[in-house]
Structures are given as C-alpha cells and as structure tokens.
KEVOBA-23964 format. One record per residue (C-alpha): residue number from 1; x, y, z. Coordinates in nm, 2 decimals, always signed. Layout:
R    i      px      py      pz
R  NUM       X       Y       Z
...
END
This chain:
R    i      px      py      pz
R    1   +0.00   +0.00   +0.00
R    2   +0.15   +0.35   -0.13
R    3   +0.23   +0.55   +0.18
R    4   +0.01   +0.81   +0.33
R    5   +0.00   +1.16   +0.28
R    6   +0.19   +1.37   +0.56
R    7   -0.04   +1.58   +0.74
R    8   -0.06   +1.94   +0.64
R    9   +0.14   +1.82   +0.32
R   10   -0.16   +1.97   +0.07
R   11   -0.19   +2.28   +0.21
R   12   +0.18   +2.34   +0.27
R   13   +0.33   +2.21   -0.08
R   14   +0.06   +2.28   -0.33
R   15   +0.17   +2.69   -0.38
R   16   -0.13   +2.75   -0.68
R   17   -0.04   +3.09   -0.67
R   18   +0.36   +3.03   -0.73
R   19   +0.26   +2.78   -0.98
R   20   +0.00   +3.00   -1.17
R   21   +0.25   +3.31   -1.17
R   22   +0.51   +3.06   -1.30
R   23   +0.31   +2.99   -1.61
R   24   +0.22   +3.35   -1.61
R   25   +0.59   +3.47   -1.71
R   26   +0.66   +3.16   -1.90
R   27   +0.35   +3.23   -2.14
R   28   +0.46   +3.59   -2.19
R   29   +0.84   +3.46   -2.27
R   30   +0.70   +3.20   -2.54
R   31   +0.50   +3.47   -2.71
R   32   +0.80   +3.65   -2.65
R   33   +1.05   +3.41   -2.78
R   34   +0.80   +3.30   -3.06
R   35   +0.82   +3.64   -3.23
R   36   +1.20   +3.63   -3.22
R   37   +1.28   +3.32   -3.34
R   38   +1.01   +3.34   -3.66
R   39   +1.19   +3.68   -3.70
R   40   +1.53   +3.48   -3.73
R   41   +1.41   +3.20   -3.96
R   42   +1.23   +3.43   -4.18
R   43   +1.58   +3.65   -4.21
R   44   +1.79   +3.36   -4.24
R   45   +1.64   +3.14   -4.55
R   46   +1.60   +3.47   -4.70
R   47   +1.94   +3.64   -4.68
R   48   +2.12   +3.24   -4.69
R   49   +2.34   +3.36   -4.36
R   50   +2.38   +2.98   -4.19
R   51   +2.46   +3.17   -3.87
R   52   +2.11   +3.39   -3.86
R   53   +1.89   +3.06   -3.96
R   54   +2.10   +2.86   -3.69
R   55   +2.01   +3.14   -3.43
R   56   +1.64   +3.16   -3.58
R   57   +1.63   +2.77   -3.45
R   58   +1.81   +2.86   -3.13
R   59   +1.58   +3.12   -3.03
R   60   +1.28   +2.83   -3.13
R   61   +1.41   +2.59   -2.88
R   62   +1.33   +2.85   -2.65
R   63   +0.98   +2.86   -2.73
R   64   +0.96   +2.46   -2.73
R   65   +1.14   +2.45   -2.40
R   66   +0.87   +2.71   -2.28
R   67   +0.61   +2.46   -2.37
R   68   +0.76   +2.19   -2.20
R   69   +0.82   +2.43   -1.88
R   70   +0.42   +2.49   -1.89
R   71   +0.37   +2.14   -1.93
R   72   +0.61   +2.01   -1.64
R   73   +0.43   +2.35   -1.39
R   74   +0.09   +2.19   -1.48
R   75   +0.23   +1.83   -1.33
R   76   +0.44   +2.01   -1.04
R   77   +0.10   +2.23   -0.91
R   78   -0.09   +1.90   -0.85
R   79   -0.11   +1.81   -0.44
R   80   +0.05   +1.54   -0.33
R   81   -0.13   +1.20   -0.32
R   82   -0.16   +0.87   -0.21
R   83   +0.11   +0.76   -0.49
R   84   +0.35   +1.07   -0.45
R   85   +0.35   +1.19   -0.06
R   86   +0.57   +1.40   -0.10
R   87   +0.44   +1.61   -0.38
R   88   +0.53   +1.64   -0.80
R   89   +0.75   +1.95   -0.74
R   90   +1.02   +1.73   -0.91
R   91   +0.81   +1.75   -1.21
R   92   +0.93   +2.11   -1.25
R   93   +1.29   +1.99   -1.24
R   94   +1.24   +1.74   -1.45
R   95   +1.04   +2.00   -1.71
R   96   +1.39   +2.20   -1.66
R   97   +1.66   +1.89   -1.76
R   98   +1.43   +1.84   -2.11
R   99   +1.54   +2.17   -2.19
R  100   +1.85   +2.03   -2.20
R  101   +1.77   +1.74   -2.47
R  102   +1.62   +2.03   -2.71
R  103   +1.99   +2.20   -2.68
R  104   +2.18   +1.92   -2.76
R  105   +1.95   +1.86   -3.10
R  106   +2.00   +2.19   -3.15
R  107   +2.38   +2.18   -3.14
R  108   +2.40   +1.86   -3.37
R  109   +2.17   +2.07   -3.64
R  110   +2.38   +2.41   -3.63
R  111   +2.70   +2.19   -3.68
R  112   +2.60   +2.00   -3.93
R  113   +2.44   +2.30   -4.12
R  114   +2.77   +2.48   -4.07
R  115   +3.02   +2.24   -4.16
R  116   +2.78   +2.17   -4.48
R  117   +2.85   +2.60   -4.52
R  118   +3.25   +2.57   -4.46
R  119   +3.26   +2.29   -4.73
R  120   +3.10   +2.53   -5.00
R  121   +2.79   +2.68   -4.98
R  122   +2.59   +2.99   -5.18
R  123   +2.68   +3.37   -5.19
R  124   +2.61   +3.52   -4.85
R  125   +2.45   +3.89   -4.92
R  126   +2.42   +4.09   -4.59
R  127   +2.18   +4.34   -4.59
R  128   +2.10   +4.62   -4.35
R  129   +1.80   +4.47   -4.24
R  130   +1.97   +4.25   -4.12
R  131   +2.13   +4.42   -3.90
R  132   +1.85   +4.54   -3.80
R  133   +1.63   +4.27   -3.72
R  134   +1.93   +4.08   -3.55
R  135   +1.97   +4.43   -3.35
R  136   +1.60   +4.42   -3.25
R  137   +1.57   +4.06   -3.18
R  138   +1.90   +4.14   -2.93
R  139   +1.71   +4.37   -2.75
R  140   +1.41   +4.14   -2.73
R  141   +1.61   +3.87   -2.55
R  142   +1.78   +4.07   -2.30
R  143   +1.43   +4.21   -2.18
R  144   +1.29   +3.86   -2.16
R  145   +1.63   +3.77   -1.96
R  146   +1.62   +4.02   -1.72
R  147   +1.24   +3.92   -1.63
R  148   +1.28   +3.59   -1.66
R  149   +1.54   +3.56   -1.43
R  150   +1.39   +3.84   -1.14
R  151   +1.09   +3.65   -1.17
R  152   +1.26   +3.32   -1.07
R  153   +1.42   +3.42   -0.81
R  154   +1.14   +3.61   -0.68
R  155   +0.94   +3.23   -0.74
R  156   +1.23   +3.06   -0.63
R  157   +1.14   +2.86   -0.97
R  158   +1.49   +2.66   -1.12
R  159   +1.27   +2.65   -1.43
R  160   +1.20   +2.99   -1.47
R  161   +1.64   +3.05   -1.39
R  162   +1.71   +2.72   -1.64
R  163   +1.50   +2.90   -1.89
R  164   +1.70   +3.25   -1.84
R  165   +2.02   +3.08   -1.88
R  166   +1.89   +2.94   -2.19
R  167   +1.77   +3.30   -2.31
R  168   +2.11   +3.44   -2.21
R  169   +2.27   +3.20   -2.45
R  170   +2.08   +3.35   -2.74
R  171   +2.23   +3.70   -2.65
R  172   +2.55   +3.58   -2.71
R  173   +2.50   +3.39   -2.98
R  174   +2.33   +3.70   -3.17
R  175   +2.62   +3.91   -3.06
R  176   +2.82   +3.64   -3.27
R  177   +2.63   +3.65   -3.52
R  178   +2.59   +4.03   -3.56
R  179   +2.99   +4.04   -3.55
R  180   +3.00   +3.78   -3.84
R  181   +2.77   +3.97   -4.07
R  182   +2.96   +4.24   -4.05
R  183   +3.30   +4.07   -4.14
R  184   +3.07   +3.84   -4.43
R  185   +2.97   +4.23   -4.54
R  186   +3.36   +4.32   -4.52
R  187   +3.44   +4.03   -4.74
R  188   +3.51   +3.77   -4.50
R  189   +3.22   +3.52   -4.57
R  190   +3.36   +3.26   -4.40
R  191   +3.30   +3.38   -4.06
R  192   +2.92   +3.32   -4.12
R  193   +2.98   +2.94   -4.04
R  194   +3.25   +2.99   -3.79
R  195   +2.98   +3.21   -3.60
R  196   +2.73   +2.92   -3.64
R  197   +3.00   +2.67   -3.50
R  198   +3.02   +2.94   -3.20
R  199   +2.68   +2.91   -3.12
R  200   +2.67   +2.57   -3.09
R  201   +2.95   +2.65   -2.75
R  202   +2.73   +2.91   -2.61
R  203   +2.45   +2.65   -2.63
R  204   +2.65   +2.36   -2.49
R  205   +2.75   +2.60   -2.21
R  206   +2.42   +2.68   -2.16
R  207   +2.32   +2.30   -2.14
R  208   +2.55   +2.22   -1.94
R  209   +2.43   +2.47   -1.62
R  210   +2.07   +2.36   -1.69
R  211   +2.20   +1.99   -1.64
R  212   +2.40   +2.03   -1.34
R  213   +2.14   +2.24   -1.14
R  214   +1.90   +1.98   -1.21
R  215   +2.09   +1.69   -1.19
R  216   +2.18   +1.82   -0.83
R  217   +1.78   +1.84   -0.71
R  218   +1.70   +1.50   -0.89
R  219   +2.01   +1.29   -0.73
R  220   +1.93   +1.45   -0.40
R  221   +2.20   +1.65   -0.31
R  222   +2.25   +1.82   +0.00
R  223   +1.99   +2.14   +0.00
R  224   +2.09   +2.33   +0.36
R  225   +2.44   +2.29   +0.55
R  226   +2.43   +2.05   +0.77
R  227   +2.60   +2.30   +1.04
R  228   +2.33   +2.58   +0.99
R  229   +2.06   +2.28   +1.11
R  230   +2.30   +2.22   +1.36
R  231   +2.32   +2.54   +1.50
R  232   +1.92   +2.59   +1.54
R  233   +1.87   +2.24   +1.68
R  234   +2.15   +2.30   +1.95
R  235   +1.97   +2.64   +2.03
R  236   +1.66   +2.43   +2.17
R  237   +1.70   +2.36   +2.55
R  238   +1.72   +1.96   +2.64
R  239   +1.87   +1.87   +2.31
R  240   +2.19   +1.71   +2.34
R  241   +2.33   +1.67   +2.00
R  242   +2.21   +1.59   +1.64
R  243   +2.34   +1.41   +1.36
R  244   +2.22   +1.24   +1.06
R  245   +2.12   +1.56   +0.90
R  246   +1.98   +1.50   +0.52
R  247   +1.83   +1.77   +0.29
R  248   +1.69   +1.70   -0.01
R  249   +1.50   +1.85   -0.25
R  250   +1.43   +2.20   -0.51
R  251   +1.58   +2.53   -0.31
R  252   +1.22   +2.60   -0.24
R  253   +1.07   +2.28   -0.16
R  254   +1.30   +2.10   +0.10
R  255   +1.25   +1.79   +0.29
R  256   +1.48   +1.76   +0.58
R  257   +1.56   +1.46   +0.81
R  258   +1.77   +1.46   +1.16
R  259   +1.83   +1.23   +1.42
R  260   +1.85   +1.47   +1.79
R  261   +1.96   +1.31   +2.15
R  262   +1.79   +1.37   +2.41
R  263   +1.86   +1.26   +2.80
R  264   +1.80   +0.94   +2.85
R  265   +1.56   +1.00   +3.11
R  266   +1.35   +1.20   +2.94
R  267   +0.97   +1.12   +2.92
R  268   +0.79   +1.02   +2.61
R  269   +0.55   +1.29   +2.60
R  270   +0.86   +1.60   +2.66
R  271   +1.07   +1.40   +2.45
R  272   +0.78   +1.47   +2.19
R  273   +0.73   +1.85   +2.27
R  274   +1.10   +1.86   +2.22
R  275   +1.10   +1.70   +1.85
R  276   +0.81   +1.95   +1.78
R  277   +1.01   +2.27   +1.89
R  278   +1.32   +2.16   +1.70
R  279   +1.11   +2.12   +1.39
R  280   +0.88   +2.46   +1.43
R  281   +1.23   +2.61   +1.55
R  282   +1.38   +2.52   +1.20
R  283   +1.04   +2.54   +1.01
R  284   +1.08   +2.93   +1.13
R  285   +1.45   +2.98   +1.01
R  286   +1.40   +2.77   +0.68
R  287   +1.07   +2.86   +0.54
R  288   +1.15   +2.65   +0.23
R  289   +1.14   +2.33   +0.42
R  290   +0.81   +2.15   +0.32
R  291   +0.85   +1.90   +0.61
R  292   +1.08   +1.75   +0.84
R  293   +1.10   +1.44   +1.02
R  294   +1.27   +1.40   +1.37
R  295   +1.41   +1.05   +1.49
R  296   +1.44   +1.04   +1.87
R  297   +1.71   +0.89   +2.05
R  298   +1.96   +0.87   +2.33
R  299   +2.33   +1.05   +2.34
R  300   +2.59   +0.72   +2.26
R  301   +2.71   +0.59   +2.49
R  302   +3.08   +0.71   +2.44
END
C-alpha cells in the first residue's frame, strides 16, 4: 500500500499561486520568444546567412522549452497524493533537464548546417535589415532575460532560472552573429559558419548549467548545511546533539531529516514536545522546508 500523505502536506506544498505566476511569465516569454525566433528563420532562409537561420532555430528551442516548462508547472502544481507523498515539485525539475535534450539537437543541427557552409555553400548577401532585425531581436532577449530571471528568483522557480540561462545563451550567440555579418559584409564570408559553429558553445554551455542544477535536485543533493541545522537544533534547551542531518529536494521545496539526542531519562511525551520545537524552530528559520521528520534517540554511549 503506497504511503500516506503527511499531514498538512496539501496545504503546505501545493503553492497555486507560485505555480499560476510561474506559467504567467513563462506564457509571456514564449510569445516573446516565438516572435523572435520566426523573425530569425524568416531573415535567415532569405538572406542564406547559416549563422542567422542557426540562431532563428536557437531562439525556437526557447519557445519549445517554454512549452515543456508549462507542461512540467501543470504536473508540479498537483497536491501530493496517495502515490507521491511528498508532492510532484520534481516534475518542475524534470520540465527544466528536457530543456537540455532540445539544446543538444539543436547543437547537432547548427554543426551539421555549418560544416555543410564551410565545405562550400551559396553567396552570402548581408543586408542592412539584417542588422537590424538581429539588433532588435538582441534587444528582445535581453528584456525577456532580465524578467525571466527576477521573476525566478522572486518564485524561487529553477525552471523559470534554467530557462533565463537558456535565453542568455541567445544573446551571445546573436552578438556572434551580428559580428560575423559584419566581417561576411567586409568580405570575409567565411566567418558566417564559424559564427554558427560558435553558437553551438554558447548553447552547450548553456546546457550544461541547466543539467547540473538539475541533476543536483533529482540525485538528491544536500539542500541546507548541515551545520546551519545544527546550529538551530543546538539552540533548543534539552537537546543534546544531532546528527544524521539530510536535505533534499528544489531550493524551495525541501524535505529535511535529523536524528537529535535527548537525556536518557526524558519522558515520552517531553521528548515529543522537544521534536516539535526543534522542527517549528527550523520550520521558522528555513521557510522552504516542506516538512521535516525527527528520529528520537539517546546521546551514545561514548
């Protein structure tokens, strides 16, 4: 039989109004983002710059990643139930490390597209519109960066930061590609698919962060110093020591687990009111801890 809900758990972990502002920036981003990348792929099949087209596709990963954020918020928002106790906040996370699967096709399509370019490709023409739209579309992404990112850590949302990373990487990349078009216009055309082959760095980069911030939340790595716990527990009279202190879990969503000593002597029902001000003592202190569970026992022996 799956294990029962923790008491409280619903009303604690189910944030509808995080989850709805969540989707709330990341719908204005992929409207956002949408604009920019049709802007891109439009430019690029008509000017034939392999650089502009690669950044067009890019800057539409961003809009596909944006989908599967909305998707993985709509999982995340649901209460936790008899067959996930402890929430779907992990869906969020999960949501973030897809992002990374769209980078890496993205990366194996603006290599191939500019290796195909380096081998021998069409005359580039470089127009001032151009310019301009690559200019504009700059501008674009560093708004949507800016909010994206104040928004998530105002939400304490990894998606929403994953996401901004991701956006970041398509400033870069357009600085690239802006500098490229203007040595192709100079009369060095080759730089058009050396610029493309930069992208495809800024984008791994990118990848990269998103997979080792997620990685770090799915494999359950530690959340909150173990001496920080320490320090709160030890400032609760009739607590001897602690050990065995485990965080897990999103930055904003933490589950914590501790093992405190108490005297020996100590009856059952203080030893309980004991456990209960250690964990409203560090419920207090760590408002992002969604629960925490506190094992009982006697100082060792040594």
């Amino acid at each position: 039989m799956p294990p029962a809900v923790p008491a409280g758990a619903e009303s604690r972990n189910a944030h509808p109004v995080r989850y709805r502002a969540v989707a709330r920036v990341l719908t204005r981003v992929l409207l956002l983002n949408l604009a920019v990348a049709v802007a891109k792929i439009v430019l690029g099949y008509t000017s034939g710059a392999v650089s502009i087209l690669s950044d067009g596709f890019h800057s539409l990963t961003d809009s596909t990643s944006n989908v599967v954020a909305l998707v993985g918020i709509r999982i995340a928002r649901r209460p936790p139930d008899e067959n996930h106790p402890y929430g779907h906040r992990k869906y969020e996370t999960m949501a973030a490390a897809a992002i990374v699967v769209f980078l890496a096709i993205v990366i194996v399509a603006i290599g191939w597209a500019a290796l195909d370019r380096i081998r021998g490709g069409p005359h580039l023409e470089v127009t001032w519109t151009a310019f301009a739209v690559m200019v504009l579309t700059l501008a674009v992404n560093l708004v949507v960066v800016r909010y994206e990112r104040t928004e998530g850590e105002r939400l304490t949302s990894e998606v929403l930061l994953a996401d901004a990373l991701h956006t970041r990487s398509d400033v870069f990349t357009s600085l690239a590609v802006i500098a490229a078009l203007a040595g192709a216009r100079a009369g060095f055309p080759l730089l058009d698919p050396l610029a493309a082959l930069v992208v495809t760095g800024f984008i791994g980069h990118a990848g990269f962060d998103i997979a080792r911030s997620a990685s770090g939340i799915l494999a359950d790595q530690m959340v909150i110093a173990g001496e920080d716990i320490r320090t709160v527990v030890m400032g609760v009279p009739g607590i001897v020591g602690c050990h065995r202190i485990r965080t897990r879990g999103p930055a904003d969503h933490v589950f914590l687990d501790l093992h405190v000593w108490m005297a020996g002597e100590t009856r059952l029902d203080a030893a309980h009111g004991l456990s209960h001000e250690v964990k409203d003592r560090l419920m207090a202190r760590y408002p992002q801890i969604a629960d925490a569970i506190i094992h009982i026992e006697p100082p060792p022996a040594a």
